[in-house]
C-alpha positions, 0 to 999 in steps of 0.5 A: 542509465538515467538517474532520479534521486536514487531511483535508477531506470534504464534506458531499455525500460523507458523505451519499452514504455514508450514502445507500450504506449505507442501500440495502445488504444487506451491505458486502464490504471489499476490498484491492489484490492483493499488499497492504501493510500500508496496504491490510490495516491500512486494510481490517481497520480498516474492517472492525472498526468496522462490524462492531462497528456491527452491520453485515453485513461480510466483509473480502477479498483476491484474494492467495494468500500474504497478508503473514505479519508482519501476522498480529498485527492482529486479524481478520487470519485472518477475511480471505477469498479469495474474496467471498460476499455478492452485491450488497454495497456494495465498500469499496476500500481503497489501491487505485489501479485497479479491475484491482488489486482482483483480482476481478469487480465489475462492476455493484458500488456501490463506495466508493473510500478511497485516497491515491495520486495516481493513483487513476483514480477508478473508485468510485461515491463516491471518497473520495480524497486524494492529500495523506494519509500513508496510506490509513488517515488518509483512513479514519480521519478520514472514519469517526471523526465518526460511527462508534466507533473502537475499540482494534482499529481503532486498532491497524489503522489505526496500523499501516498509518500507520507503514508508508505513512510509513517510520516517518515518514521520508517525504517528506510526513510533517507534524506532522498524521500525528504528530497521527494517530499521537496519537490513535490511540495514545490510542484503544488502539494500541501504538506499542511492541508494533506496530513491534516486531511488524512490524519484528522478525519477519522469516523465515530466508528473508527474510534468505537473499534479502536477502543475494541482492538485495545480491549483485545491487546494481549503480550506474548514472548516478555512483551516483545510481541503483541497481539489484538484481534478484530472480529466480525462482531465487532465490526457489526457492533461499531458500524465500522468499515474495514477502512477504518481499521487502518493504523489500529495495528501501530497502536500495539508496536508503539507500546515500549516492549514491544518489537512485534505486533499482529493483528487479526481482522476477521472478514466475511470469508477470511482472516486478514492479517497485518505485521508491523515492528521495530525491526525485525524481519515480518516479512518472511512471517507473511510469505510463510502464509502466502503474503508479502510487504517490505521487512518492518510491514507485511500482511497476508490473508487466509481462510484456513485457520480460526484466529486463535489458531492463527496466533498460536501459529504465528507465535511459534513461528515467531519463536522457532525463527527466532524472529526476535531475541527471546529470553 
């Protein structure tokens, strides 16, 4: 085996990547549909680095609005909508199902590089360690020993890290990502430059649904669980983008009674929901819908249900479970 910081690859797997590579005439690197900023920065960064290896590569996300705050990330403009290449080797990037790729590849060779536990293991080398802080420590320490890492790598990489960790406020957060962070910080990314970029560049309308989310906040379960909903109205009334609504759901954890919070965002045709806490398990509360994440961060979408018939689920799910230590 050989070693990264924690992160463990076998010999077996990097020959099968060699053997992958070897038989493709091109390699198209995707994302989950509605990407964060682990999916783009892991997918750009692989992009790069084969690309600048010499490699046929296109880089691809079924999404319609991509994330504009990650549009200081070089190559971010090169991300297509669509896949050209036909018969390219799928890289996969953060991605638990083959479903939340968003496109047909069907009969597709794909390479699955993930770090949620609930990766259905749908490659045909699956690169996955649920133990990784981000999709980008898995990438990173399988690419490194034998592919150049270049500045824009770097940058790509480190950007999806703080993001997957909170800034390392996670609860899996261990000297090995700041380890991760060293080094890529030594190989050209800006830890400055970087959070600045993502933290300070929000729009209007993202502040204009922020304030709408809080005025929804309501406590359940003697405040240890909170609960805001964001409706199509609100999104029409604010000109927000779904984009915008990211991080909105840790403003209700951050409460001080708080161990569970939920958020409800009504799309077009379904209602998305994102589970973070302090602590406790949520993922099992996503799987119960159909969805997936890691323990302390999870989500899952639906179109059975209005919202408050969702919530009233959800809390008597939280409290049959016994998901929190309830009075």
């Amino acid at each position: 085996m050989s070693r990264g910081r924690g992160v463990l690859f076998t010999v077996e797997e990097r020959e099968k990547f060699r053997e992958l590579m070897a038989a493709c005439r091109g390699v198209t690197v995707l994302s989950h549909i509605h990407p964060d900023a682990d999916a783009i920065g892991t997918s750009l960064g692989i992009y790069h680095l084969l690309k600048e290896e010499g490699v046929r590569v296109e880089v691809a996300n079924a999404t319609a609005e991509m994330p504009r705050h990650l549009d200081f990330l070089e190559g971010f403009e090169k991300i297509k909508k669509k896949i050209d290449f036909e018969d390219s080797l799928i890289i996969a990037c953060d991605c638990g199902s083959l479903d939340r790729l968003g496109f047909d590849v069907t009969g597709r060779t794909i390479v699955n590089i993930d770090h949620h536990p609930s990766n259905t293991g749908y490659g045909t080398l699956n690169l996955v360690r649920a133990h990784a802080v981000s999709s980008s420590e898995v990438a990173f320490r399988f690419f490194a020993p034998f592919y150049r890492i270049s500045r824009s790598v770097a940058r790509a990489f480190y950007a999806a890290l703080i993001s997957d960790t909170r800034y390392f406020t996670t609860g899996n957060v261990t000297a090995e990502s700041f380890e991760l962070a060293r080094e890529l910080i030594g190989l050209g990314a800006e830890p400055g430059a970087i959070a600045q970029a993502m933290l300070q560049r929000r729009s209007l309308a993202s502040l204009r649904v922020l304030g709408r989310a809080l005025e929804s906040l309501r406590l359940y379960h003697n405040a240890q669980v909170a609960v805001m909903t964001v409706g199509r109205e609100d999104i029409l009334a604010t000109g927000a983008r779904y984009d915008d609504l990211d991080g909105i759901v840790d403003y209700a954890r951050s409460l001080v009674t708080v161990e569970l919070a939920i958020l409800v965002v009504e799309r077009q045709e379904s209602l998305k929901v994102s589970l973070r806490s302090k602590g406790v398990d949520v993922l099992e509360l996503a799987e119960a819908f159909g969805g997936g994440g890691h323990r302390e961060a999870a989500g899952f979408e639906t179109t059975q249900y209005t919202p408050e018939r969702l919530v009233s689920l959800l809390l008597n799910m939280i409290q049959d479970k016994g998901v929190i230590p309830l009075p």
